[in-house]
N, C-alpha and C positions, 0 to 999 in steps of 0.2 A: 584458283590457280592463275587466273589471266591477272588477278590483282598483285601478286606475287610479279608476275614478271612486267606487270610496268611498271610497280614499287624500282625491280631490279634494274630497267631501262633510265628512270627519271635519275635514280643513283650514278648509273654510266655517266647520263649526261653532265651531271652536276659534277663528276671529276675529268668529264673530258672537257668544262669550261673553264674549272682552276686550273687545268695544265694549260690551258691557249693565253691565261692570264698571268704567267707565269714565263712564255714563251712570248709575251708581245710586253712584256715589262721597258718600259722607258729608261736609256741609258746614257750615261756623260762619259764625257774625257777631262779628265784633272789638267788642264791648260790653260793657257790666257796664249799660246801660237794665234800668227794671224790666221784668219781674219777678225779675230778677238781683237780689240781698240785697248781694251782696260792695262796699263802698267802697274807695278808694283816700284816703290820710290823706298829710298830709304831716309829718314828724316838726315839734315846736317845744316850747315850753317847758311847754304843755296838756298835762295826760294824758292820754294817746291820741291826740294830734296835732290838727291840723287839716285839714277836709275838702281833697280834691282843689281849687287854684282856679285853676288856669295849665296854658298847654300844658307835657307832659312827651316826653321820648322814649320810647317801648315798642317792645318785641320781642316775637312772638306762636311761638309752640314749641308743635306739637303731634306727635301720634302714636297710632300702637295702645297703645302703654302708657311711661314711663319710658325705656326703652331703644332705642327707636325713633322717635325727636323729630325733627324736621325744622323749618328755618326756614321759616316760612310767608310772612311779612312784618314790617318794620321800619318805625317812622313815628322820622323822625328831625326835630329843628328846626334843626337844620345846614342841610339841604335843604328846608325848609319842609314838608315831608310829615306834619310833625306839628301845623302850625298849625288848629287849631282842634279838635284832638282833647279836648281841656275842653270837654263841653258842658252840664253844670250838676255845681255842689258834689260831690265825692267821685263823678263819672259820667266816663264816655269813652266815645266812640263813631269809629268809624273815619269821617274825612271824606269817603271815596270809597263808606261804604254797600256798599261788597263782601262776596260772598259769598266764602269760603274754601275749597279741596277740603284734608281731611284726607285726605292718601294712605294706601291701604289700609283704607279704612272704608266704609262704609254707610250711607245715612242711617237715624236710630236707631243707632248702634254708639256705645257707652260712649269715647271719647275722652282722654286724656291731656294737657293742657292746661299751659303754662308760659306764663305772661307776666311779663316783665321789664319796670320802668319805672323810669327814672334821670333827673335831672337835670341843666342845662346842654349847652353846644352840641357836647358831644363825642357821636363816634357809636357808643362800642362800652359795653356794660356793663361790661365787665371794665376800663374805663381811669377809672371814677372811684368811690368810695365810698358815692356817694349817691344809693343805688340801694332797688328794693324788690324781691321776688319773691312769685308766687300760684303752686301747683304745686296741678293739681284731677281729677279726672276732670266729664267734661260730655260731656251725649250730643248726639249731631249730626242737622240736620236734610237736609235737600235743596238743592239748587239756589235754587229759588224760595222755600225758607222754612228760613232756615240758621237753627242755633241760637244764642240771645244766651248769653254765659256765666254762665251761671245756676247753677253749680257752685261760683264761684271765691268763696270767703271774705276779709274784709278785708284789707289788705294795707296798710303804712305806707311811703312812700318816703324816707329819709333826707337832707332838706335842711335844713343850718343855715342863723340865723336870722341875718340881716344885722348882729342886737346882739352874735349872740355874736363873732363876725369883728372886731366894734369893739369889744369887751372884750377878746380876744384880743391885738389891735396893741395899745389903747390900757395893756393891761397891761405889754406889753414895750416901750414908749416910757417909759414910768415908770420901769422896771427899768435901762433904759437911763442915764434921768435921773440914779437915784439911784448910779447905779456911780460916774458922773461928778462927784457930789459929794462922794463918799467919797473921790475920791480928788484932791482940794480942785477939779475943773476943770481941772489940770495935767497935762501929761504927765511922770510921771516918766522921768528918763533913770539908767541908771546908770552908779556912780561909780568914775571907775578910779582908783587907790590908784600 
């Protein structure tokens, strides 16, 4: 009988320490607000780009370290979820003010941080070139006072400039031109003998 109820007690305890582990979980804030240093730039013909000035799409990746990454959340403007995530020059801030649980951490536990952010209305990073990546460690806060990412260093996201796209076409409308002149406007046919 008495083995029965410490069997029953050691049970107790062993779920009243996953709930404490559950309730002391390490959390963030989807930010780069001061006092976060890191900007987000947008690539152009400037050196060093130009600040952040339009919504983008991101992806937020964290973990215990590298190897342990998990999706946390996607702000996509496919879905509008990413509408209004520009909220001053080279800043972001998550529209819904959410707090994040990094699984497996603590508040204060050193964190593993990846944010992606890409460009246009597609929703996956890997499906377009213009894209940026921050890879940081950042330590985490609580529930009620998550940490902003205060880790993450500049970051440049790859969007060309609408001149270059029209230097692009308007150079192969030229080339175009000039094929057609070479070869008087005519379509040569050839000659059977």
């Amino acid at each position: 009988m008495s083995s029965k109820l410490i069997q029953i007690a050691l049970f107790g305890l062993t779920l009243g320490s996953a709930e404490l582990r559950v309730v002391a979980q390490g959390y963030i804030a989807f930010n780069n607000l001061p006092p976060a240093n890191g900007l987000v730039y947008l690539a152009s013909d400037i050196p060093g780009g130009l600040l952040l000035d339009q919504d983008v799409n991101f992806a937020l990746l964290a973990g215990t370290d590298s190897l342990n990454l998990q999706l946390i959340s996607k702000w996509l403007l496919s879905d509008g979820s990413a509408t209004g995530i520009n909220v001053a020059p080279g800043r972001f801030a998550d529209p819904n003010q959410a707090a994040y649980a990094v699984p497996g951490t603590e508040p204060g536990d050193a964190v593993y941080i990846v944010v992606m952010a890409w460009a246009g209305p597609v929703d996956s990073w890997e499906a377009t070139g213009l894209h940026g990546i921050a890879e940081f460690w950042n330590p985490s806060g609580t529930a009620d006072l998550p940490s902003s990412l205060t880790g993450m260093d500049s970051f440049i996201i790859g969007i060309p400039e609408p001149s270059s796209l029209a230097l692009v076409l308007c150079g192969g409308a030229l080339w175009l031109a000039a094929r057609g002149r070479h070869n008087g406007g005519a379509v040569k046919r050839p000659v059977s003998l």
